[in-house]
MARGUMI-457026 format. One record per residue (C-alpha): residue number from 1; residue in one letter; x, y, z. Coordinates in steps of 0.02 Angstrom, whole numbers, always signed. Example, Ala and Ser with C-alpha at 12.3 -4.5 7.8 and 13.67 -1.06 7.14 Angstrom:
MIMAR resi resn      X      Y      Z
MIMAR    1    A   +615   -225   +390
MIMAR    2    S   +684    -53   +357
//
This chain:
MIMAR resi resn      X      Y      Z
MIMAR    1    X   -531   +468   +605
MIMAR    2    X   -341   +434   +546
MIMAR    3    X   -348   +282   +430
MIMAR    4    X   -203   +137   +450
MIMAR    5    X   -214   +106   +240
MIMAR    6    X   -230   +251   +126
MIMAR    7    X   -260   +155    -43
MIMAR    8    X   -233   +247   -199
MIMAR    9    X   -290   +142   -350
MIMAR   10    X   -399   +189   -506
MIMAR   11    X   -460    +21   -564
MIMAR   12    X   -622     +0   -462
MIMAR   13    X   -588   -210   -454
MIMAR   14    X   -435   -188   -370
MIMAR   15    X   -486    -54   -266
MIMAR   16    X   -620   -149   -178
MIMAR   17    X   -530   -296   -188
MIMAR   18    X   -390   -204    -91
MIMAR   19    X   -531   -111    +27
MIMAR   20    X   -608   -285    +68
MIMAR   21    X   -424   -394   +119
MIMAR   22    X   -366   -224   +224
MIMAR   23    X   -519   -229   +322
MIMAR   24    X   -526   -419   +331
MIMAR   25    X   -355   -403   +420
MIMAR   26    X   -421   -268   +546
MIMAR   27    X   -371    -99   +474
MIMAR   28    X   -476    +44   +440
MIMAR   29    X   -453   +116   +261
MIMAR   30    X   -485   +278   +151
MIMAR   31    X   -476   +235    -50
MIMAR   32    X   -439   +375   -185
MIMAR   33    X   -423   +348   -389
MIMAR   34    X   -290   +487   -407
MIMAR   35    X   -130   +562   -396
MIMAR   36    X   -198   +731   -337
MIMAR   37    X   -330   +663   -243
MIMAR   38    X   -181   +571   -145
MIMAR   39    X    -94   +713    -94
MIMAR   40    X   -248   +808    -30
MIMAR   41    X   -297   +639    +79
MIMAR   42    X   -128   +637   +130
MIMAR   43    X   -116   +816   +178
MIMAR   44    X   -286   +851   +281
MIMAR   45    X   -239   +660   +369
MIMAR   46    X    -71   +553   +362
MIMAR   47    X   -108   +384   +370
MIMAR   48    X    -20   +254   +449
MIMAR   49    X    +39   +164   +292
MIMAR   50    X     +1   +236    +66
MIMAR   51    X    -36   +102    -45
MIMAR   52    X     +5   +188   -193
MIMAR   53    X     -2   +124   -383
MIMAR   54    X   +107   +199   -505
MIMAR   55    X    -22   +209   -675
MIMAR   56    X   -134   +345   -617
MIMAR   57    X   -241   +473   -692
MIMAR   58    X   -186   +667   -642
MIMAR   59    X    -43   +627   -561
MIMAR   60    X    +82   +477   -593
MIMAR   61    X   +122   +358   -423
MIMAR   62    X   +300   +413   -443
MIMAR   63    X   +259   +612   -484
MIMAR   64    X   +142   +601   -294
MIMAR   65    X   +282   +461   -205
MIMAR   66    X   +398   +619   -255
MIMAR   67    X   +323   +744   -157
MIMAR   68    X   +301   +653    -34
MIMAR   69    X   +474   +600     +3
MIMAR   70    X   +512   +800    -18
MIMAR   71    X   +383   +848   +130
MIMAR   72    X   +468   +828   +302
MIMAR   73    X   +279   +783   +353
MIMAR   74    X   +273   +648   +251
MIMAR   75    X   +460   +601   +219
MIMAR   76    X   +450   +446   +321
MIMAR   77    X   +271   +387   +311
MIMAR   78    X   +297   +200   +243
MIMAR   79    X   +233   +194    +52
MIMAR   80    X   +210    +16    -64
MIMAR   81    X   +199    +39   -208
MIMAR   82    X    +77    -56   -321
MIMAR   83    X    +98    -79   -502
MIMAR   84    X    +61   -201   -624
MIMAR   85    X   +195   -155   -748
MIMAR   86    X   +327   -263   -640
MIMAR   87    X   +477   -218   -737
MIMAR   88    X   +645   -208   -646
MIMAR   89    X   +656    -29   -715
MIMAR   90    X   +487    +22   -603
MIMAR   91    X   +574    -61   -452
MIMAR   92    X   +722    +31   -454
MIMAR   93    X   +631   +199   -503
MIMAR   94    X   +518   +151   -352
MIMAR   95    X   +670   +112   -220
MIMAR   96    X   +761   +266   -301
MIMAR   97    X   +605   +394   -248
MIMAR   98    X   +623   +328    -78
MIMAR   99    X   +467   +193    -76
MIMAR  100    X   +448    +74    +43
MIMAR  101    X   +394    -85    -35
MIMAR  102    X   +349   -133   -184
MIMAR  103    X   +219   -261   -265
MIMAR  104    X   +190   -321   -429
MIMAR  105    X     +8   -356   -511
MIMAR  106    X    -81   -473   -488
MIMAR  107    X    -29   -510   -290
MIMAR  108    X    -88   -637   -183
MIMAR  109    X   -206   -550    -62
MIMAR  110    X    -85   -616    +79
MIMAR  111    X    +69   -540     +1
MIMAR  112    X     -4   -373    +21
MIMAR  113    X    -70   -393   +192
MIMAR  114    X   +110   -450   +266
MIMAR  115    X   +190   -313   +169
MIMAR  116    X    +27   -218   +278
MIMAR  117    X   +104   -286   +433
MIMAR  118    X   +273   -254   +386
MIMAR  119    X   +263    -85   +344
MIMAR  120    X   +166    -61   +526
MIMAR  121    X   +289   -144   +620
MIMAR  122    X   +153   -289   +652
MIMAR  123    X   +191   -473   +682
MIMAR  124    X   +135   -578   +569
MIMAR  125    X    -19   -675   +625
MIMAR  126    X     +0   -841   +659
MIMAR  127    X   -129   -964   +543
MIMAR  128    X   -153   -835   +408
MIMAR  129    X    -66   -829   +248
MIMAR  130    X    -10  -1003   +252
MIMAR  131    X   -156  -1099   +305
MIMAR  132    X    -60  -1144   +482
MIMAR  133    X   -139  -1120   +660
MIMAR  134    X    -63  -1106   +841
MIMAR  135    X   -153  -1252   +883
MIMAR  136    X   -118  -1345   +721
MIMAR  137    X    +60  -1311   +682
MIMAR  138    X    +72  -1447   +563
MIMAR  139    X    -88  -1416   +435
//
């Protein structure tokens, strides 16, 4: 089965942290801990949407965000990039290699869910990352 959220993290907290919100929201996942293990998830099934962090083992977040930009399989598949550097220079690098989004550690487990929806073309659900409802517009 094609997963929505590829999720390519090393550090097991954020990983299942990451696992656990995605699901929460409705997608399915697949998780990986490196940069070459990316590229070989990516290559036997695209996913809908890479959640990639840069600080990997094997293989850098930039090094596999490279290739895939360079693969007209891959070229346009929507890729945020996760990193808890958070410098300016990692933002540009990021935008510069063609990602799609970009968040800095630590997130609020909301942030990366719209960026989720964005990245899918989603609307945003109504009553979810900011405590309002349809039926209680004012809360």
């Amino acid at each position: 089965m094609k997963p929505d959220v590829l999720i390519v993290e090393d550090e097991p907290s954020i990983l299942s942290s990451l696992e656990f919100i995605l699901r929460h929201a409705g997608w399915t996942t697949r998780s990986v801990t490196d940069g070459e293990a990316a590229l070989r998830a990516i290559s036997m099934v695209v996913p809908r949407v890479v959640i990639l962090d840069v600080m990997l083992p094997k293989q850098s977040g930039f090094d596999v965000l490279k290739k895939l930009r360079l693969d007209r399989n891959t070229r346009e598949l929507p890729i945020l990039i996760l990193t808890a550097k958070g410098q300016q220079q990692d933002k540009r690098t990021a935008q510069g290699l063609g990602a799609t989004g970009f968040i800095t550690k630590p997130y609020a487990n909301s942030e990366v869910v719209d960026a989720v929806r964005r990245l899918l073309g989603e609307a945003p659900v109504r009553g979810g990352a900011n405590g309002k409802s349809e039926e209680d517009p004012e809360r």
